[in-house]
Structure formats: structure tokens, C-alpha cells
C-alpha positions in Angstrom: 8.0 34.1 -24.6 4.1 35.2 -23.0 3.1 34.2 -20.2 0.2 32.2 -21.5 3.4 29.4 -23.2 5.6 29.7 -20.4 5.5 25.9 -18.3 3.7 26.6 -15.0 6.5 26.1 -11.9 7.0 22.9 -10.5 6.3 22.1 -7.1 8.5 20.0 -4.3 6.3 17.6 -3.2 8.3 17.8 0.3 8.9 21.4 0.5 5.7 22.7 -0.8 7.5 25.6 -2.3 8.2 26.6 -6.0 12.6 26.7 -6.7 11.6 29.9 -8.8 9.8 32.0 -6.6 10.0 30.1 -3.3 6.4 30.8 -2.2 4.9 28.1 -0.5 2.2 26.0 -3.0 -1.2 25.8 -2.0 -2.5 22.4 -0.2 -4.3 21.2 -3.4 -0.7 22.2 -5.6 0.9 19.9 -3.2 -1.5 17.3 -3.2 -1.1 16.7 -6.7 2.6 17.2 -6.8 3.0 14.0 -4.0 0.0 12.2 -5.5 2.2 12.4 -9.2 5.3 11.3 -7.9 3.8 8.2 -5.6 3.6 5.5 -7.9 1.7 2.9 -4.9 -1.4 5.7 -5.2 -1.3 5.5 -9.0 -1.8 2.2 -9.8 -4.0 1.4 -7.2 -6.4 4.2 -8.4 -5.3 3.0 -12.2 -6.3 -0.7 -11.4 -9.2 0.5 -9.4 -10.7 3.1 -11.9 -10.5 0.0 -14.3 -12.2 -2.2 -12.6 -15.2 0.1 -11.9 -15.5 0.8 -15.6 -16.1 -3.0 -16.3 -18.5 -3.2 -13.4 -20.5 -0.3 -15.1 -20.1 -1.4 -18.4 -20.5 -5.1 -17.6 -23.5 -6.5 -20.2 -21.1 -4.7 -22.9 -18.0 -6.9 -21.5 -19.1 -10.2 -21.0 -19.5 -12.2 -24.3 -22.1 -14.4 -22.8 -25.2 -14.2 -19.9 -23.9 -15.2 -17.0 -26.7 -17.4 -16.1 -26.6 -19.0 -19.4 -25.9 -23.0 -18.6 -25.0 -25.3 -21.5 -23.9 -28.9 -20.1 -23.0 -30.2 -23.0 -20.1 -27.6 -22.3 -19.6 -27.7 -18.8 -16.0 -27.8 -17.0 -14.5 -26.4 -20.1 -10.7 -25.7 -19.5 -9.2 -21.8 -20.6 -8.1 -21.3 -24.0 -4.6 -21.5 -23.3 -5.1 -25.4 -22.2 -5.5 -28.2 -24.0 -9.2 -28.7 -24.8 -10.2 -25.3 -24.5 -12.5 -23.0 -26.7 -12.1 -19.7 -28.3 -15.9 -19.5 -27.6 -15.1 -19.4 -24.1 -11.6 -17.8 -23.1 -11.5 -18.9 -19.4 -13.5 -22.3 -19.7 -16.7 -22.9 -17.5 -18.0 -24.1 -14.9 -19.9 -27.3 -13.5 -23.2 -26.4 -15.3 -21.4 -25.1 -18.3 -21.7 -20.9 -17.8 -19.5 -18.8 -19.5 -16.6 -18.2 -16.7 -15.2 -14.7 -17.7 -18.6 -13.2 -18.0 -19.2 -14.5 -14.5 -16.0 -13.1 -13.9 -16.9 -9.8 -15.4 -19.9 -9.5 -13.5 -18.8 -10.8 -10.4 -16.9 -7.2 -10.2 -20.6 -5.1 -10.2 -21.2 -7.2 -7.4 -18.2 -7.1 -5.3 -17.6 -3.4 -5.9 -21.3 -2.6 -4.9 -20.9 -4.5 -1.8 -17.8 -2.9 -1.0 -19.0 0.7 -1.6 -22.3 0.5 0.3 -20.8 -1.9 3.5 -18.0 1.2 3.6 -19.8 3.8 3.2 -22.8 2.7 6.0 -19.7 2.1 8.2 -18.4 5.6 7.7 -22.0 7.3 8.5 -21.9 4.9 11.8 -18.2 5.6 13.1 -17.7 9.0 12.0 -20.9 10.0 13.8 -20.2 8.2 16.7 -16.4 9.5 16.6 -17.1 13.2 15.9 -19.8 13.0 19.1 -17.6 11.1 21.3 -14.6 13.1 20.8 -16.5 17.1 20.6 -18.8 16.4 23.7 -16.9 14.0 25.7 -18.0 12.9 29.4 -20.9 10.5 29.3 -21.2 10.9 25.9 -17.8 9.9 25.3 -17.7 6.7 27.8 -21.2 5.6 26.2 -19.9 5.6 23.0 -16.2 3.7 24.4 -18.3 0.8 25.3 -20.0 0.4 22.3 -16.6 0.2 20.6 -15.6 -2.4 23.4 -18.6 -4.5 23.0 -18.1 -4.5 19.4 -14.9 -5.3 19.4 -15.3 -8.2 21.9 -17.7 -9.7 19.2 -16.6 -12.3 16.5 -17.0 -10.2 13.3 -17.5 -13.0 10.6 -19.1 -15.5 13.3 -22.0 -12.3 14.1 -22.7 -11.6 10.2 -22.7 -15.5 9.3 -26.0 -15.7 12.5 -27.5 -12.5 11.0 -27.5 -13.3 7.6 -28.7 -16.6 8.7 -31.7 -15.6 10.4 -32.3 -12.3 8.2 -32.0 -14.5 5.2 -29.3 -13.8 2.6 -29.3 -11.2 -0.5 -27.4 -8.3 -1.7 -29.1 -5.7 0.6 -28.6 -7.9 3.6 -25.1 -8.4 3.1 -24.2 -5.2 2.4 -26.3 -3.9 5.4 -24.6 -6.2 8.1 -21.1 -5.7 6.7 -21.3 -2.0 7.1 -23.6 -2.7 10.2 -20.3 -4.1 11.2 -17.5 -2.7 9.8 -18.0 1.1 11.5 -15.1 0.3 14.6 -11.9 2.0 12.9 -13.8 5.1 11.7 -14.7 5.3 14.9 -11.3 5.1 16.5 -9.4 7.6 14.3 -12.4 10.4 14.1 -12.6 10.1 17.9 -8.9 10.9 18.5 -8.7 13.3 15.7 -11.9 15.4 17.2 -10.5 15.8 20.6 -7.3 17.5 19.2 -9.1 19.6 16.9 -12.0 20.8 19.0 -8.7 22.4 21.3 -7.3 24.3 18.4 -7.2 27.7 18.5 -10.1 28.2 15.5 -12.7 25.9 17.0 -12.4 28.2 20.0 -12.8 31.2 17.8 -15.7 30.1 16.3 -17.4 29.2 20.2 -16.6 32.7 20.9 -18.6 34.2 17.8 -21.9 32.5 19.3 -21.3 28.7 16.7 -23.4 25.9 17.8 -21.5 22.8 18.4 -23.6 21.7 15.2 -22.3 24.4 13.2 -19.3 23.7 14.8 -19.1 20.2 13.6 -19.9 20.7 10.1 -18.3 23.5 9.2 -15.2 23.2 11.7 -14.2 19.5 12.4 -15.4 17.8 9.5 -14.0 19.1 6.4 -10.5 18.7 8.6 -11.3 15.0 8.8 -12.3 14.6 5.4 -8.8 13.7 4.2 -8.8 10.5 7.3 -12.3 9.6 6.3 -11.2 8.9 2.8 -8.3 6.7 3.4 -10.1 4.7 5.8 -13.0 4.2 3.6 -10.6 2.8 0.7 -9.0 0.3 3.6 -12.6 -0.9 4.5 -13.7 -1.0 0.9 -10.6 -3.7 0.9 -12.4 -5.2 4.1 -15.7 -5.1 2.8 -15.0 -7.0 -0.5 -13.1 -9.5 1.6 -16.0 -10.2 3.9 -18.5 -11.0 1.3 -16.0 -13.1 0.0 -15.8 -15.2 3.0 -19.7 -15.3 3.5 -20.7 -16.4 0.0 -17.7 -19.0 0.4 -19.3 -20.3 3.2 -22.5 -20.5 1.6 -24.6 -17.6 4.0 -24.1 -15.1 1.6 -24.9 -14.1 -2.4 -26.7 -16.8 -3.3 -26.8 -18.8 -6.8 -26.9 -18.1 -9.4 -25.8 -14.4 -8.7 -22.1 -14.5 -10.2 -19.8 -14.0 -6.5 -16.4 -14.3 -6.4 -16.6 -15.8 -3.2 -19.5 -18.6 -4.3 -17.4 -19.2 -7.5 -14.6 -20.3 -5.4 -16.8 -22.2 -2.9 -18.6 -24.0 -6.3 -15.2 -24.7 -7.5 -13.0 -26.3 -4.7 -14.3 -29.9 -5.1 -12.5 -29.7 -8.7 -9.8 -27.5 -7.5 -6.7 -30.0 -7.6 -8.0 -31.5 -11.6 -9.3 -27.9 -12.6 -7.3 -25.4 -10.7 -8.5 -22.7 -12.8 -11.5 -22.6 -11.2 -10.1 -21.4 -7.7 -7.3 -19.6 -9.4 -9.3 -17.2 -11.2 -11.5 -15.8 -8.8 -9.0 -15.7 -6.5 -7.0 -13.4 -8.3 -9.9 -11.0 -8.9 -10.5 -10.4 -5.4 -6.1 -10.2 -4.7 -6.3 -7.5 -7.4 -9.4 -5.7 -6.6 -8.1 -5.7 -3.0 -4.5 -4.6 -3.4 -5.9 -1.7 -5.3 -7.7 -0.3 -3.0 -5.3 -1.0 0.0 -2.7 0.5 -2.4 -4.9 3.6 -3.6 -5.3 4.0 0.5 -1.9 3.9 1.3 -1.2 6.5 -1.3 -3.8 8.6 0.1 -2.4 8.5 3.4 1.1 9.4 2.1 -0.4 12.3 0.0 -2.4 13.9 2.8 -0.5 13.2 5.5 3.1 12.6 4.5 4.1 13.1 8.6 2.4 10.2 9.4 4.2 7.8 7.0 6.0 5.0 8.8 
């Protein structure tokens, strides 16, 4: 048999060494080897990965405009109960809307949130952790009570009073969540800085002339890349939940802009006679949730196996 048809060796995910040759696999070999036999981290980037394609291809999905109101229709039950329409699978709602394209589209907008409030977060923590934990001394103690002031402060109470005052849209929300939502990136780089900045390359590179710039980027931070990811899939989880909670309580994405949260809010006067209502959004934000806490806890397991509890 040539070498191009023999089946390329398989790696142990806990060794990290091939049974035929024994020579240890590279990081990204054993990456993949853990990340094919976890099966929390594949369908949480399955379910995830689907649900981003139907937030891009959204118009496509929905079968009607999710602004579209026909009263004459309105509080229509799912297909599956009795007095329900093939026309519209999941019913509607109080003004008569199409619920599954609300549904559909609901998933652009809680997915956007979630990606830009976690990803302003990251830029805030992991600057303020990389600094405090490198430099240390003042710059370290101002940072510390930052973090203590911030977390001293009610989360959901503070964004409710600035969205309030700023005035509520999809920019807003997405600004104060991450504005917010920076404290556990903060945390974990911090610690994670002050071991490496000891290590024995770090040192290496201070005593070839590196600027503690060059230091950072090229030393500290692609060795923190693998934390930084699994915290941002945990915050994207965070994120999504917390715009959840302001459009429910009405100071976040405003009507007629299809929220999960607001759908849930515009439905729990009806709940108890048209469960469905509740039900259904609810659901979308368990599963859009669970998939990226899943997808995270996966991550961890693949990166950092040694620090699975």
C-alpha cells in the first residue's frame, strides 16, 4: 500500500502520543483528537453553528415579515392545536404577526447582541487584566478597585438606569451589556498574566532588549488566547440572557423589533390560555444558551483538560 492510501495515525486524546510511533502529536493534533471525542463541545457548536446560519439567512427563513400585523388573525394557536393554520405553523400573536418568523428573526437579534456585548467586554477585561497582572504595583491595585467597585454594583439594576436615561436601541443595549459584562475577563487574564510574565521565555525575551508592548503581544497574549475564547462563549451565554431580561422588563429592544425577551413580556397576560406564547421564546433562548455554555465547556475541556473538575 503507498503512503499517499495509508489512514493517517490516530491520536490519544489523553496521551497526546501516536500507539504506532509513540511521538508526541502536536497541540493542534490534540486539539482536534479531544475536540472529536467530546460530544458536550459538538453539539453545542452544532446547535450554535445552526443557529447563526438562520440569523444570516433570516429574510430566506421566515415565511412572513415580521412586522406584518393581520388582526383578523391574531392569537392564532400552532398548527398542531386545534384551530391552528398551516399558513402560520406557530400561531401569532396579539396583533396577528407571523410568530415563527418573529421567531426566526428574533435569533439575528439576540446573536448580534450577544457577539458585540462579549466581545466589548473582552477588549475591556482582557486589557485591564493583561496590564494589571504584567505591570503590577499601582497599576495593579488601580485596576483591583475598579473590579471591586464594579462588582459592588447591581448589574441588571445599573443597565435598566442607563438604558433608561441613554434611551433604548440595539446599539445602546449592546454597548451597556458589554460596558458591563468585562469583570470575569478581567479576573482570569489578571491571574493568568502574573504566572506567565514569570516563565522562563518572557524573561528571555526582557533580556533580548522586548518592550513590555512587544512583550504583551507577541508573548502573553497568544498564550491566553485559548482562556479568552471560552470565556467569551460563557459571556455570549450572559449577554443573550441580559437582553433578555431588559426587553422583558420593557427598557430594552423596543417594538416592534422581534426580541425574544419583549415576545415573552408581550405574551405573559395570555400565558396561562395561550401558553405557547411564553413557551416558545423561551425555549429559543434555553437552546441558544445551552449551546454556547455547552460549546464553552467543551472548549475548556479541549484546551485545558487539567483544569476539568
Amino acid at each position: 500500500m503507498s503512503e499517499s492510501t495509508q489512514s493517517r495515525p490516530v491520536v490519544d486524546p489523553v496521551s497526546g502520543r501516536t500507539p504506532e510511533t509513540e511521538i508526541p502529536a502536536s497541540p493542534g493534533q490534540l486539539a482536534r483528537a479531544r475536540a472529536w471525542h467530546h460530544r458536550g463541545f459538538q453539539v453545542g457548536a452544532g446547535i450554535l453553528l445552526a443557529l447563526v446560519l438562520v440569523a444570516i439567512f433570516a429574510p430566506f427563513l421566515a415565511p412572513h415579515s415580521p412586522y406584518q400585523q393581520s388582526l383578523p388573525n391574531r392569537l392564532l394557536p400552532p398548527v398542531w392545536v386545534e384551530g391552528g393554520s398551516w399558513e402560520y405553523l406557530l400561531g401569532t400573536d396579539h396583533v396577528g404577526r407571523d410568530y415563527l418568523s418573529r421567531l426566526i428573526h428574533g435569533t439575528r437579534v439576540s446573536i448580534t447582541i450577544g457577539l458585540g456585548a462579549a466581545t466589548i467586554g473582552l477588549i475591556i477585561g482582557v486589557t485591564l487584566g493583561v496590564l494589571a497582572g504584567y505591570f503590577g504595583g499601582w497599576v495593579d491595585h488601580s485596576v483591583s478597585f475598579v473590579l471591586t467597585a464594579q462588582l459592588a454594583l447591581p448589574g441588571l439594576l445599573l443597565a435598566m438606569a442607563l438604558v433608561f436615561f441613554i434611551g433604548p436601541s440595539l446599539l445602546v443595549v449592546i454597548c451597556i451589556i458589554g460596558a458591563l459584562g468585562w469583570t470575569y475577563y478581567l479576573v482570569v487574564t489578571r491571574s493568568a498574566t502574573q504566572h506567565i510574565r514569570s516563565l522562563d521565555f518572557v524573561a528571555a525575551a526582557r533580556a533580548s532588549g522586548a518592550t513590555p508592548r512587544q512583550i504583551i503581544w507577541h508573548e502573553i497574549l497568544p498564550n491566553l488566547s485559548s482562556k479568552i475564547i471560552v470565556i467569551f462563549t460563557f459571556e455570549l451565554g450572559i449577554a443573550i440572557l441580559a437582553e433578555a431580561s431588559l426587553s422583558f422588563l420593557g427598557v430594552g429592544i423596543q417594538a416592534p423589533t422581534p426580541s425574544w425577551g419583549l415576545m415573552i413580556a408581550e405574551g405573559k397576560e395570555a400565558m396561562f390560555y395561550r401558553p405557547w406564547l411564553v413557551v416558545l421564546p423561551g425555549m429559543c433562548l434555553f437552546v441558544l444558551v445551552i449551546a454556547a455554555n455547552l460549546m464553552g465547556d467543551g472548549l475548556r475541556d479541549i484546551t485545558s483538560p487539567e483544569e476539568k473538575s
